[in-house]
Predicted model as a PDB file, atoms N, CA, C, CB and O in Angstrom, pLDDT in the B-factor column:
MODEL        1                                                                  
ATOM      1  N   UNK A   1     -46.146 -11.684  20.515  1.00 60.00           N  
ATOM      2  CA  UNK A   1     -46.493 -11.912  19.130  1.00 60.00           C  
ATOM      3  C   UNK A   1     -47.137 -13.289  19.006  1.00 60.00           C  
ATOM      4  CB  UNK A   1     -45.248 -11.793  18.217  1.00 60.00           C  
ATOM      5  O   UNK A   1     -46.767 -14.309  19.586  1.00 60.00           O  
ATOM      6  N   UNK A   2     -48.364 -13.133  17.990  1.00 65.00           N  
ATOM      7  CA  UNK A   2     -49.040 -14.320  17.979  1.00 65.00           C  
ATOM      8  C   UNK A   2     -48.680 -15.353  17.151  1.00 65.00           C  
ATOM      9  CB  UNK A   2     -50.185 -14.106  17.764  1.00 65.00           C  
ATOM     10  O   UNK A   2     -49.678 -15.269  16.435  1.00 65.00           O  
ATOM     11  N   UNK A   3     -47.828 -16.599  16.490  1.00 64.00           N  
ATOM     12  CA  UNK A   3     -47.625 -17.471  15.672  1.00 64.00           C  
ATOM     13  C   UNK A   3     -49.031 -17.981  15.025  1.00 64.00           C  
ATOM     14  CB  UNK A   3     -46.836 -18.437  16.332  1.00 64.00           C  
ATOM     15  O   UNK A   3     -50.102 -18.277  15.555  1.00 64.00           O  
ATOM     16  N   UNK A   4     -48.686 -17.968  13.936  1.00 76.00           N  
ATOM     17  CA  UNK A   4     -50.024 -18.472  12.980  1.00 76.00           C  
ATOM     18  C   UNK A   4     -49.536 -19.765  12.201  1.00 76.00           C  
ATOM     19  CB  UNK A   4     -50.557 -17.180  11.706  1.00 76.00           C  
ATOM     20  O   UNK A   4     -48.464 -19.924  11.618  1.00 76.00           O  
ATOM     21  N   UNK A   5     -50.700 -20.735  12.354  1.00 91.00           N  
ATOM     22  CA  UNK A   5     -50.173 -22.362  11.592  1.00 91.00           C  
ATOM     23  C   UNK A   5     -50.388 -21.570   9.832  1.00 91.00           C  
ATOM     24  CB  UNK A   5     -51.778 -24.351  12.072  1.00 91.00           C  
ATOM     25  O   UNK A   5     -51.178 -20.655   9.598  1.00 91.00           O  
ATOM     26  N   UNK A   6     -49.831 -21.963   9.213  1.00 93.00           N  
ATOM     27  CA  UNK A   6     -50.258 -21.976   7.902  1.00 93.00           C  
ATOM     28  C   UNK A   6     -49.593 -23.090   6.647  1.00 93.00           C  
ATOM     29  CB  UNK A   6     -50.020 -20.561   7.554  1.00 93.00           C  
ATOM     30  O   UNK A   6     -48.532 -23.701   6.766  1.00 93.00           O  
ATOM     31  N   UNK A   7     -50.376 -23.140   5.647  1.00 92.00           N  
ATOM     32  CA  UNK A   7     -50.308 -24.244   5.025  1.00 92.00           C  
ATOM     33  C   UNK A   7     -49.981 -23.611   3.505  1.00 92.00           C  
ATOM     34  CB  UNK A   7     -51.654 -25.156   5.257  1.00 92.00           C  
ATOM     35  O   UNK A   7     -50.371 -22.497   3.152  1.00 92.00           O  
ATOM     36  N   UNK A   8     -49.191 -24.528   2.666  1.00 92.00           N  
ATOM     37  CA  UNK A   8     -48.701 -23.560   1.456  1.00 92.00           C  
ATOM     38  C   UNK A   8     -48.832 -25.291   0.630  1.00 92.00           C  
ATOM     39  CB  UNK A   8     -46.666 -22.402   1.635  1.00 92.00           C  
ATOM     40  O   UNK A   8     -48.560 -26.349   1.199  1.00 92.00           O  
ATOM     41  N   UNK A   9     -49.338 -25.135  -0.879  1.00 90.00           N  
ATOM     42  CA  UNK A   9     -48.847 -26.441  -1.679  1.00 90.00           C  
ATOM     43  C   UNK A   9     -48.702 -25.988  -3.073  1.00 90.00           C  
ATOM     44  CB  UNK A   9     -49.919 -27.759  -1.620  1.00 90.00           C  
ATOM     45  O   UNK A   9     -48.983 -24.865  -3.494  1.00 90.00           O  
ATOM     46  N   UNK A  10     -48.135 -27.188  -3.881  1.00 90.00           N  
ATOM     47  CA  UNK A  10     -47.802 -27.101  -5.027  1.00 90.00           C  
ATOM     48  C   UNK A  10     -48.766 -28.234  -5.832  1.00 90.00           C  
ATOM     49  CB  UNK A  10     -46.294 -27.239  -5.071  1.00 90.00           C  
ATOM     50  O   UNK A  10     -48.767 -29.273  -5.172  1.00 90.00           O  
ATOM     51  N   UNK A  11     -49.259 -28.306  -6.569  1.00 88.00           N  
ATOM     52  CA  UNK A  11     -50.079 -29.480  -7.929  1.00 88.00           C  
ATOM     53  C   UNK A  11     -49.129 -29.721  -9.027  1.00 88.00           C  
ATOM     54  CB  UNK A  11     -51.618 -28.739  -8.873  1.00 88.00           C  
ATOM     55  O   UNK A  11     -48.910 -28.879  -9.898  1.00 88.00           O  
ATOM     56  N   UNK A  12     -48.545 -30.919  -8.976  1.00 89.00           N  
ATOM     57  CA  UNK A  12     -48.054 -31.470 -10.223  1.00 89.00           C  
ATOM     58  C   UNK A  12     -48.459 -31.825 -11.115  1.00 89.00           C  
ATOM     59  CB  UNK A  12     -47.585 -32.141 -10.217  1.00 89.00           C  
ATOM     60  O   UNK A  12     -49.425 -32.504 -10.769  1.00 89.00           O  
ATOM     61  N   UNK A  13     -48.404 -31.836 -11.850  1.00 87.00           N  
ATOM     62  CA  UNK A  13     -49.317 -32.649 -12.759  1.00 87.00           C  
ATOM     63  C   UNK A  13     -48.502 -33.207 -14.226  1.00 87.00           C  
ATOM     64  CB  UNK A  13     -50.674 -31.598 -13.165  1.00 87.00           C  
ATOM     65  O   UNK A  13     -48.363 -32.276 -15.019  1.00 87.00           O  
ATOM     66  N   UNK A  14     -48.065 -34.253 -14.620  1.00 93.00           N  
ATOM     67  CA  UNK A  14     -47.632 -34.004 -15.916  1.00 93.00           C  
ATOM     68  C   UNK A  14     -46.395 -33.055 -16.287  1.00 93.00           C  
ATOM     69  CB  UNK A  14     -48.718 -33.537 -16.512  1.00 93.00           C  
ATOM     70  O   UNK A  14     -46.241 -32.488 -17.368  1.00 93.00           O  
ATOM     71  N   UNK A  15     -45.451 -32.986 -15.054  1.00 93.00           N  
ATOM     72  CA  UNK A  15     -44.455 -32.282 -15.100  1.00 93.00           C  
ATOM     73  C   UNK A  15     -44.626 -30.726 -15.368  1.00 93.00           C  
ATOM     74  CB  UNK A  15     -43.729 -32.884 -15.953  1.00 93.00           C  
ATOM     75  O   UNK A  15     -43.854 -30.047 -16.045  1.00 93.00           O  
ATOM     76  N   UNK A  16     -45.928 -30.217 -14.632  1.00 92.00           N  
ATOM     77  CA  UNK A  16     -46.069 -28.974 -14.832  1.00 92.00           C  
ATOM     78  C   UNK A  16     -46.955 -28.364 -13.532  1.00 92.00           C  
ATOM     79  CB  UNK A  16     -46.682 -28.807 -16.240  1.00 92.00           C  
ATOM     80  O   UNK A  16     -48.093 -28.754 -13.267  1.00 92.00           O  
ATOM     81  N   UNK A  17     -46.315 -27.463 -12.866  1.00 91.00           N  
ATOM     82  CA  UNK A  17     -46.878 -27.024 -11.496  1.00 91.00           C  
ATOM     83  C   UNK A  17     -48.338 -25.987 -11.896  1.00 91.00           C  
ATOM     84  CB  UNK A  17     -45.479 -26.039 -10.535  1.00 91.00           C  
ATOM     85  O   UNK A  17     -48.382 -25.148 -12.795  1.00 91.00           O  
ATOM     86  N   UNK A  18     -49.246 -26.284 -11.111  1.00 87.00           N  
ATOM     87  CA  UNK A  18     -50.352 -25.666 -11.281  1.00 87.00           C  
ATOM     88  C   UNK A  18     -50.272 -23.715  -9.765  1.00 87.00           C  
ATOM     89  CB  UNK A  18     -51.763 -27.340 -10.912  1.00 87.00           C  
ATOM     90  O   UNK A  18     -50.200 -23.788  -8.538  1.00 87.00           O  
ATOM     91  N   UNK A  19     -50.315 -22.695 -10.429  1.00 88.00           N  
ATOM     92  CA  UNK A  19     -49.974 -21.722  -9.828  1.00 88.00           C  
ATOM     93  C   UNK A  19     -51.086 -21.104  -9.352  1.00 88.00           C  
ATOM     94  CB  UNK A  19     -49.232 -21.020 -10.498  1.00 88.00           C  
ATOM     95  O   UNK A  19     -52.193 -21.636  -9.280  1.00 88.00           O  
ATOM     96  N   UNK A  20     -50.712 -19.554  -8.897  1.00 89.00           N  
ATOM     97  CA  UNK A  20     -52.084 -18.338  -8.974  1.00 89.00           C  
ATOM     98  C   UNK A  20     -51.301 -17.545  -9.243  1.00 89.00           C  
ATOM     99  CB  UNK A  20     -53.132 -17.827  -7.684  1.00 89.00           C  
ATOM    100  O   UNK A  20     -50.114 -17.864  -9.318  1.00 89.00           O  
ATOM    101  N   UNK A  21     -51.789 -16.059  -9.509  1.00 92.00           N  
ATOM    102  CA  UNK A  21     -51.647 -14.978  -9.838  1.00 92.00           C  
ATOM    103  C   UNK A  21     -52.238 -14.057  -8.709  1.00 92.00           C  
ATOM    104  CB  UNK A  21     -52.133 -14.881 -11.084  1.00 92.00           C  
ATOM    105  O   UNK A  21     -53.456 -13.956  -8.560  1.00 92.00           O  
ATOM    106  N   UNK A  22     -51.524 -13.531  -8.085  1.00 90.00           N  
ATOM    107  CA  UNK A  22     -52.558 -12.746  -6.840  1.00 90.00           C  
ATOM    108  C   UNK A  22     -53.179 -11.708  -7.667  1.00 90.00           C  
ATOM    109  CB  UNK A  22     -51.679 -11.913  -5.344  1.00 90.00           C  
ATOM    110  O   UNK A  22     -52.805 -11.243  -8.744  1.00 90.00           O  
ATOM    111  N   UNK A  23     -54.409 -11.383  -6.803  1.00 91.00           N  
ATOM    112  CA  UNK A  23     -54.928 -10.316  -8.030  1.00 91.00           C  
ATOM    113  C   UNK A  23     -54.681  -8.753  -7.459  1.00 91.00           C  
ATOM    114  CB  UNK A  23     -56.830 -10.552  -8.408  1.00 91.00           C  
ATOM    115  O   UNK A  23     -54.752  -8.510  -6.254  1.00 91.00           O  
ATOM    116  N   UNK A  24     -54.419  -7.848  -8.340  1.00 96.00           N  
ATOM    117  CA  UNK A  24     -54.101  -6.354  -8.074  1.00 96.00           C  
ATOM    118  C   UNK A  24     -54.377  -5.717  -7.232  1.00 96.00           C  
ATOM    119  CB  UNK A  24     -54.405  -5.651  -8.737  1.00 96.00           C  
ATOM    120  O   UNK A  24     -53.694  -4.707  -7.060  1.00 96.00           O  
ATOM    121  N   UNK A  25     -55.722  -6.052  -6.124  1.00 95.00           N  
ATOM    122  CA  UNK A  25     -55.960  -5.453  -4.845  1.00 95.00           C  
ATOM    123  C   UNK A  25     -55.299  -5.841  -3.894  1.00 95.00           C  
ATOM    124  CB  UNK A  25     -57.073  -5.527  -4.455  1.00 95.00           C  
ATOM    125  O   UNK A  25     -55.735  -5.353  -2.851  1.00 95.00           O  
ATOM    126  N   UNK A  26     -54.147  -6.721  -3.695  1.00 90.00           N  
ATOM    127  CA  UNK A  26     -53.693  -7.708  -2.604  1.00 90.00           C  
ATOM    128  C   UNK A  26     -52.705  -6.363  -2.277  1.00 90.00           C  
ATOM    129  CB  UNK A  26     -52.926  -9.537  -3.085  1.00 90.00           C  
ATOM    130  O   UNK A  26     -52.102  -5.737  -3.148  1.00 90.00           O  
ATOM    131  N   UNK A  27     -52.674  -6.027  -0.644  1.00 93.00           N  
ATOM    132  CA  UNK A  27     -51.772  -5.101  -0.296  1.00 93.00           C  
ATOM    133  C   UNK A  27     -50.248  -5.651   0.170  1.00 93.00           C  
ATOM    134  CB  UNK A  27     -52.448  -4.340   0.761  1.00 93.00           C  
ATOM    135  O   UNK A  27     -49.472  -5.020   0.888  1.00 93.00           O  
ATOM    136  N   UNK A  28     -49.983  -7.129  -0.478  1.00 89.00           N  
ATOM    137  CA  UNK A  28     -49.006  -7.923  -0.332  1.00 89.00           C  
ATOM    138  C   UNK A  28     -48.909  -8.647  -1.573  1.00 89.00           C  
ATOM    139  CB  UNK A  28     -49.140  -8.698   0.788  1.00 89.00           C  
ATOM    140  O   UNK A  28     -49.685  -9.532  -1.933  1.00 89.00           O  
ATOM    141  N   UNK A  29     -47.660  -8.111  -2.364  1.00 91.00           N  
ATOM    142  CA  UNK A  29     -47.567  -9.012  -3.784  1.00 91.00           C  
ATOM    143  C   UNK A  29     -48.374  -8.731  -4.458  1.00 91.00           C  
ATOM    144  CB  UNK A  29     -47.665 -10.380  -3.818  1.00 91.00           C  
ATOM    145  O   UNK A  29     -48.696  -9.760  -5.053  1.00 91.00           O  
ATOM    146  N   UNK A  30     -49.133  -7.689  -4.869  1.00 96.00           N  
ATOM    147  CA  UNK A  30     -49.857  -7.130  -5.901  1.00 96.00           C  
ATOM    148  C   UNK A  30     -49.321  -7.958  -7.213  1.00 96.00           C  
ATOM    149  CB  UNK A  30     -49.633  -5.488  -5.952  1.00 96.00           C  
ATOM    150  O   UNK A  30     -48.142  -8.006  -7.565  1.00 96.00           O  
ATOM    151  N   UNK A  31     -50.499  -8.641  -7.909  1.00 95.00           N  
ATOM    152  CA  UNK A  31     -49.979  -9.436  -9.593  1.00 95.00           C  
ATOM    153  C   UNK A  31     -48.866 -10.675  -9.304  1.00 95.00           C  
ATOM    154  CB  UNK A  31     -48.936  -8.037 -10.847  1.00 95.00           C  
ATOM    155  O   UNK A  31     -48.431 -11.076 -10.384  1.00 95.00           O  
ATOM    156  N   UNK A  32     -48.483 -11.147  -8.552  1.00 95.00           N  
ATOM    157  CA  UNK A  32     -47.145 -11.843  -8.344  1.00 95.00           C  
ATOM    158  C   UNK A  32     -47.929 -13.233  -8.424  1.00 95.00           C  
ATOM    159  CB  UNK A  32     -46.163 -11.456  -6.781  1.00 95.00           C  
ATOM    160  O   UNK A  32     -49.028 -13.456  -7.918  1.00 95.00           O  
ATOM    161  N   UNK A  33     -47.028 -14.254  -9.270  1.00 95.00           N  
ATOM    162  CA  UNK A  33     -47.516 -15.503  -9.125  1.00 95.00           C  
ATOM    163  C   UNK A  33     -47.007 -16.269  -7.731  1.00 95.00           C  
ATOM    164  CB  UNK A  33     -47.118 -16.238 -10.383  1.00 95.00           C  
ATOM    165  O   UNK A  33     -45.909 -16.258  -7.175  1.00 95.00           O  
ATOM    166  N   UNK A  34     -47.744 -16.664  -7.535  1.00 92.00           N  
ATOM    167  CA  UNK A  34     -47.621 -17.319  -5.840  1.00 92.00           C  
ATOM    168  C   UNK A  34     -47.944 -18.921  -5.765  1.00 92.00           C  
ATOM    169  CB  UNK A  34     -48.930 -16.500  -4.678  1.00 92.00           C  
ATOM    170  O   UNK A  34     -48.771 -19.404  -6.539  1.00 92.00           O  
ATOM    171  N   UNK A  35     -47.296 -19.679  -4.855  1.00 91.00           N  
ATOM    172  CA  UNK A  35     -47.794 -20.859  -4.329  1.00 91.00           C  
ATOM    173  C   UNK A  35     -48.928 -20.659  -3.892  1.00 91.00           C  
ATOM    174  CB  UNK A  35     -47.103 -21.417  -3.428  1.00 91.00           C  
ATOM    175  O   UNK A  35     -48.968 -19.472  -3.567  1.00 91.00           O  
ATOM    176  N   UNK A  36     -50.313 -21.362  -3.608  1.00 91.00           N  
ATOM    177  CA  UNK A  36     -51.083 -20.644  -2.982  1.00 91.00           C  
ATOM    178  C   UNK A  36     -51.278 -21.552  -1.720  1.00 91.00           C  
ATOM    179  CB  UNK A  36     -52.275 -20.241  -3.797  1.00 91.00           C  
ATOM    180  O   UNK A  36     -51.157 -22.772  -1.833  1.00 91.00           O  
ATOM    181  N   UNK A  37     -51.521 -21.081  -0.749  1.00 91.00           N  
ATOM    182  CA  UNK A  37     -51.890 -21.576   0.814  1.00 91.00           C  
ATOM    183  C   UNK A  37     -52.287 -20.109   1.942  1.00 91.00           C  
ATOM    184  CB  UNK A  37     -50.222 -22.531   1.522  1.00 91.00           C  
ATOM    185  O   UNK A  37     -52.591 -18.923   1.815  1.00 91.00           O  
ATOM    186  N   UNK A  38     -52.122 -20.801   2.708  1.00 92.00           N  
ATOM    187  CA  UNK A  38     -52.967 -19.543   4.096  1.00 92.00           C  
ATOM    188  C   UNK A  38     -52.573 -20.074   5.058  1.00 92.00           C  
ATOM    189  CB  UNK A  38     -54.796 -19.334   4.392  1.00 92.00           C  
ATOM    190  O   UNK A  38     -51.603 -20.774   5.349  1.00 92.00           O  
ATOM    191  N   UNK A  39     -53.764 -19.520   5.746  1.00 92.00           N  
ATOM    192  CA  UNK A  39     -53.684 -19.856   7.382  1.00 92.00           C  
ATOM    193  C   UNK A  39     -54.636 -21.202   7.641  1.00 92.00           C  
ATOM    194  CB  UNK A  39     -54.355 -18.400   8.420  1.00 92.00           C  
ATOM    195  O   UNK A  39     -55.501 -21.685   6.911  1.00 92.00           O  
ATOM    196  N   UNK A  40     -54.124 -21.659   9.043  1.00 95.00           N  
ATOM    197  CA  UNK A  40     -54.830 -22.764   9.354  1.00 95.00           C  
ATOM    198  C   UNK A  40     -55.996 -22.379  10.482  1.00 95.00           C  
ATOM    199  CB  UNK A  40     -53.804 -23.852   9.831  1.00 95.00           C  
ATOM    200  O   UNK A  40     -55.547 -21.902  11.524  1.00 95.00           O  
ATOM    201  N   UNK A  41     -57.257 -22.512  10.403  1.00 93.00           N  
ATOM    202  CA  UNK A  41     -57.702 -21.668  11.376  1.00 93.00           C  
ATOM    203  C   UNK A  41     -58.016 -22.284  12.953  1.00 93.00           C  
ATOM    204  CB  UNK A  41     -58.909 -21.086  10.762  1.00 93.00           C  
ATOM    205  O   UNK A  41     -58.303 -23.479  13.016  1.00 93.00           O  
ATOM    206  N   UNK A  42     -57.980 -21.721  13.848  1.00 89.00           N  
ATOM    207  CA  UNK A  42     -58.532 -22.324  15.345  1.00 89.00           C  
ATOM    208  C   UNK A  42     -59.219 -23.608  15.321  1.00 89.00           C  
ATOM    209  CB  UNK A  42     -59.601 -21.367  16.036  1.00 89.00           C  
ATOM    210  O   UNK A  42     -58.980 -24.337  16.284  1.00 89.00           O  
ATOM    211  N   UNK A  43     -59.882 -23.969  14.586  1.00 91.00           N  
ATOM    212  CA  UNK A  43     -61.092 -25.231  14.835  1.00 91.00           C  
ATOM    213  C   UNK A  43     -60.653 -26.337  13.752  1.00 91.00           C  
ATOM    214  CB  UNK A  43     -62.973 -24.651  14.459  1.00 91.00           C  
ATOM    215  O   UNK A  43     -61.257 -27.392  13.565  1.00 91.00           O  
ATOM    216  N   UNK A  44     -59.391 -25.875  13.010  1.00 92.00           N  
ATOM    217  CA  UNK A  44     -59.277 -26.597  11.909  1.00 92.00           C  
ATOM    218  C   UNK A  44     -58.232 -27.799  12.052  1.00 92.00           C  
ATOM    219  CB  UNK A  44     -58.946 -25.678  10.847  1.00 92.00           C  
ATOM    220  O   UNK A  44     -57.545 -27.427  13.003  1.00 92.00           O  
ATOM    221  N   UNK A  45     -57.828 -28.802  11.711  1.00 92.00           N  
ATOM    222  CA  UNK A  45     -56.439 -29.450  11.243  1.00 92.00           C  
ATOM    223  C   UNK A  45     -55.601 -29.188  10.166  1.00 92.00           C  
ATOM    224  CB  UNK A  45     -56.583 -30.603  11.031  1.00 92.00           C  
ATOM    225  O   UNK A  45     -56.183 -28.737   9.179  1.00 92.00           O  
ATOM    226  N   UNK A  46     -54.170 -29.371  10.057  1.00 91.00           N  
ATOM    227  CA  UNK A  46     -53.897 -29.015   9.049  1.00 91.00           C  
ATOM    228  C   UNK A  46     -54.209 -29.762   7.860  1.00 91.00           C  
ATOM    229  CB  UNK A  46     -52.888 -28.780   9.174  1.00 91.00           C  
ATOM    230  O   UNK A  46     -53.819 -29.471   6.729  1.00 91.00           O  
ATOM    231  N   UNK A  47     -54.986 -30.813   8.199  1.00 91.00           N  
ATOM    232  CA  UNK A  47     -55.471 -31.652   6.504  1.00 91.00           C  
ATOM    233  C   UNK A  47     -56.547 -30.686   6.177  1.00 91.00           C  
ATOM    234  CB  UNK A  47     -56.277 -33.621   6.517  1.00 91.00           C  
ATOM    235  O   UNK A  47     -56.674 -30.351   4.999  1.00 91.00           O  
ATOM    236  N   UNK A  48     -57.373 -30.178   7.124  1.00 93.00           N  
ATOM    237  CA  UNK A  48     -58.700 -29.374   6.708  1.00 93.00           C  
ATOM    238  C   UNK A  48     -58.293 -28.497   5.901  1.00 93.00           C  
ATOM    239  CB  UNK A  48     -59.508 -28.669   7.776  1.00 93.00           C  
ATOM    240  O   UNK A  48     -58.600 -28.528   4.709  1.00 93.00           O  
ATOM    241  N   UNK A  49     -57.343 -27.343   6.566  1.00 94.00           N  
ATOM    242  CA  UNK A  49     -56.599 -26.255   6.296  1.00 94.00           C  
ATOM    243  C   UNK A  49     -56.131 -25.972   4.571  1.00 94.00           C  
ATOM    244  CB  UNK A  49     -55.380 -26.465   7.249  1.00 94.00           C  
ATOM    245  O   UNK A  49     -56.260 -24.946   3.903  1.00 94.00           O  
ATOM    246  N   UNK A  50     -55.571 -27.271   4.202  1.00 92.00           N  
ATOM    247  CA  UNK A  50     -55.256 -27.875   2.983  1.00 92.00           C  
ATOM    248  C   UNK A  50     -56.027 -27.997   2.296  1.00 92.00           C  
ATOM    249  CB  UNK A  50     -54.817 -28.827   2.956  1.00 92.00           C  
ATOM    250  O   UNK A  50     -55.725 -27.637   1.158  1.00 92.00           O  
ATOM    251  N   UNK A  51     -57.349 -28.504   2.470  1.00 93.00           N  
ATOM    252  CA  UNK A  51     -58.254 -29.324   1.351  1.00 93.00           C  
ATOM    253  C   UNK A  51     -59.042 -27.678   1.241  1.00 93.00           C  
ATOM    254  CB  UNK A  51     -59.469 -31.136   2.021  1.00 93.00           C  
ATOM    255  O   UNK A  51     -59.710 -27.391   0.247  1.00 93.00           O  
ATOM    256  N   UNK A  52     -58.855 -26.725   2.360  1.00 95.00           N  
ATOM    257  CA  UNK A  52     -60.020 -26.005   2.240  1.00 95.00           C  
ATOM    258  C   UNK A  52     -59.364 -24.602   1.085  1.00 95.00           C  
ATOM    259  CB  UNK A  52     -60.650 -25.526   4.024  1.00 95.00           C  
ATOM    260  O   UNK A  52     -59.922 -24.189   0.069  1.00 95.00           O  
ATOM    261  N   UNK A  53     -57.989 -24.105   1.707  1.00 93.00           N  
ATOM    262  CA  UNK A  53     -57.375 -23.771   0.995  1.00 93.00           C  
ATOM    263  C   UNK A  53     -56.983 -23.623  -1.079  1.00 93.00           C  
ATOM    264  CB  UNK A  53     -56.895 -24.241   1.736  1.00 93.00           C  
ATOM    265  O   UNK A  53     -56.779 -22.715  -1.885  1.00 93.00           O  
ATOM    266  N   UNK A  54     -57.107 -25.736  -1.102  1.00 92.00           N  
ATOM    267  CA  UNK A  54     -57.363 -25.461  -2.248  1.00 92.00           C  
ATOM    268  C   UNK A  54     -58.055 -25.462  -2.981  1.00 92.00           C  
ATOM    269  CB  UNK A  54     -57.017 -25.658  -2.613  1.00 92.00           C  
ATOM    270  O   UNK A  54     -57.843 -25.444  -4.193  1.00 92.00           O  
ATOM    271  N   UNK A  55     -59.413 -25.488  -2.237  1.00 94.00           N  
ATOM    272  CA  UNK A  55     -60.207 -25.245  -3.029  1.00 94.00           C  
ATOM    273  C   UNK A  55     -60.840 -23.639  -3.109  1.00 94.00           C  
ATOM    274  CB  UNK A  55     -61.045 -26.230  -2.782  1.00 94.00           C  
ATOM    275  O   UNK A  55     -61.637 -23.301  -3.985  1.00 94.00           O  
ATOM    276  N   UNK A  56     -60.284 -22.624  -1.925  1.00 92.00           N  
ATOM    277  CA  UNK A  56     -60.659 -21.569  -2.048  1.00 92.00           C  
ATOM    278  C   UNK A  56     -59.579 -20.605  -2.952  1.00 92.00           C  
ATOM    279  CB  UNK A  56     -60.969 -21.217  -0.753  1.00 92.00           C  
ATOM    280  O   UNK A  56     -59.915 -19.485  -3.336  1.00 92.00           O  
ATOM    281  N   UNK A  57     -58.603 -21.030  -3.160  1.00 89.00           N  
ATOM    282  CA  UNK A  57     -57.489 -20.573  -3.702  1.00 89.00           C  
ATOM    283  C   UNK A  57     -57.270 -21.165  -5.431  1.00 89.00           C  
ATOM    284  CB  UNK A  57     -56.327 -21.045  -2.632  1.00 89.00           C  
ATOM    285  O   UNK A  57     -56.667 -20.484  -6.260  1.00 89.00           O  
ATOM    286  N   UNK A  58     -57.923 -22.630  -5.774  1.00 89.00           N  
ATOM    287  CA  UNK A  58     -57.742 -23.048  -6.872  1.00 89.00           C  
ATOM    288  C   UNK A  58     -58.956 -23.469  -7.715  1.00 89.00           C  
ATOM    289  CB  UNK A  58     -56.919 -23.924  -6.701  1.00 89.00           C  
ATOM    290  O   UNK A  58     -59.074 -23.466  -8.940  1.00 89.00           O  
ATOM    291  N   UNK A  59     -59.848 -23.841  -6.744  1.00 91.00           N  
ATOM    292  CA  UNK A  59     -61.135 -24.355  -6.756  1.00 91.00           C  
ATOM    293  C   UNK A  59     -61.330 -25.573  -7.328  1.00 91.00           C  
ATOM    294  CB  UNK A  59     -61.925 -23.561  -7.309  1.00 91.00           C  
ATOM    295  O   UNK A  59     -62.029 -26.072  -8.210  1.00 91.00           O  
ATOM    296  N   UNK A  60     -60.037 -26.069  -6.129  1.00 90.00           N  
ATOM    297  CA  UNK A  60     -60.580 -27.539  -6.715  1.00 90.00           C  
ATOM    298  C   UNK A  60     -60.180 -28.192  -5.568  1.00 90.00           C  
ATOM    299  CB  UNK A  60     -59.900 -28.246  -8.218  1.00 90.00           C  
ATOM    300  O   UNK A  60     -59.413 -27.716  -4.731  1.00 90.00           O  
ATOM    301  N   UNK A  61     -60.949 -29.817  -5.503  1.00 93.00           N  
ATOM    302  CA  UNK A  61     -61.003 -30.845  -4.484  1.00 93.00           C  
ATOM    303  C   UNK A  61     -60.067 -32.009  -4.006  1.00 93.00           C  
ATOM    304  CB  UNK A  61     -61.944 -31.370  -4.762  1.00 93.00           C  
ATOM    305  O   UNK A  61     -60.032 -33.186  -4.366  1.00 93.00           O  
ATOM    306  N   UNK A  62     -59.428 -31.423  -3.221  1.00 87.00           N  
ATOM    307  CA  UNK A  62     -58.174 -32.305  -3.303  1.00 87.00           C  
ATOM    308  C   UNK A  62     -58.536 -34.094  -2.410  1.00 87.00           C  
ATOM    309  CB  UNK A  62     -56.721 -31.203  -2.339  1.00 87.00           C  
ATOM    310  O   UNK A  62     -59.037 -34.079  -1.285  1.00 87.00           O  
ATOM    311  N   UNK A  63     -58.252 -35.247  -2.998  1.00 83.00           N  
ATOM    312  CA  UNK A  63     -58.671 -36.046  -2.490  1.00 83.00           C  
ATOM    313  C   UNK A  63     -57.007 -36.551  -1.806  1.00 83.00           C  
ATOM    314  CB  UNK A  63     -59.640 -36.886  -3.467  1.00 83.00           C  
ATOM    315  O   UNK A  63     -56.622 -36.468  -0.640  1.00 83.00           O  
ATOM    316  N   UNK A  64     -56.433 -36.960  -2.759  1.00 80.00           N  
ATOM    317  CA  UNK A  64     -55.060 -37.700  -2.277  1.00 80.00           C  
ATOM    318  C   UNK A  64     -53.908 -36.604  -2.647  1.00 80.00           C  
ATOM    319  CB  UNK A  64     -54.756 -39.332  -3.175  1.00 80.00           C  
ATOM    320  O   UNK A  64     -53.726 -36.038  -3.725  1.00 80.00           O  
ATOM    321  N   UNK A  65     -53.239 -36.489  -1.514  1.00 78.00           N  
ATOM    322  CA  UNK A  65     -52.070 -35.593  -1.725  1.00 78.00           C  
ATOM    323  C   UNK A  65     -50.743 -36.896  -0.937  1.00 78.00           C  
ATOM    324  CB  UNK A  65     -52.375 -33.680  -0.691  1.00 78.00           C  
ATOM    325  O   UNK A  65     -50.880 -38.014  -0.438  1.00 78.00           O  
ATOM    326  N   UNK A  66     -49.576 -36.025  -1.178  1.00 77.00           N  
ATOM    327  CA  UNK A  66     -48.228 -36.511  -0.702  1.00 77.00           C  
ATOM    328  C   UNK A  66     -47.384 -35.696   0.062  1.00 77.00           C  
ATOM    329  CB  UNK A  66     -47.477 -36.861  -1.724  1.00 77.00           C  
ATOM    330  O   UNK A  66     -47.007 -34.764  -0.648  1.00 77.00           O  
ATOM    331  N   UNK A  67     -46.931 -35.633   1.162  1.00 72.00           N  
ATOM    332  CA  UNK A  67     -45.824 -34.735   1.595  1.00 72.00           C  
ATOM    333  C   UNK A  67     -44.524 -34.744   0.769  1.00 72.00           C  
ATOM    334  CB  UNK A  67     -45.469 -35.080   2.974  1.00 72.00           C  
ATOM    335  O   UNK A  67     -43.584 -34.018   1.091  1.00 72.00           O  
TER     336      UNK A  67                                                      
ENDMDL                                                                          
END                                                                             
């Protein structure tokens, strides 16, 4: 079995977490609000993984984050 890196985050903001909604075609969690993150891919780091993530998942540009 193959292990996959993957990366998951949360946006605070103002005491209020920024989410998604998966959308109705997902054959995993159909409608379910989700953290959003993925996979990290072969060529990537996990900072890449992150910045790329949220912007494909939130569409937006993450400059400074925190663990």
């Amino acid at each position: 079995m193959k292990l996959l890196n993957t990366v998951a985050f949360m946006v605070i903001q103002n005491n209020h977490i920024l989410a998604e909604k998966r959308k109705q075609t997902k054959s995993v969690c159909p409608g379910a609000i989700a953290i959003p993150g993925g996979h990290v891919e072969s060529d990537e780091t996990v900072d890449g993984a992150l910045k790329r993530e949220a912007y494909e998942e939130l569409g937006i540009e993450i400059d400074d984050y925190k663990f």
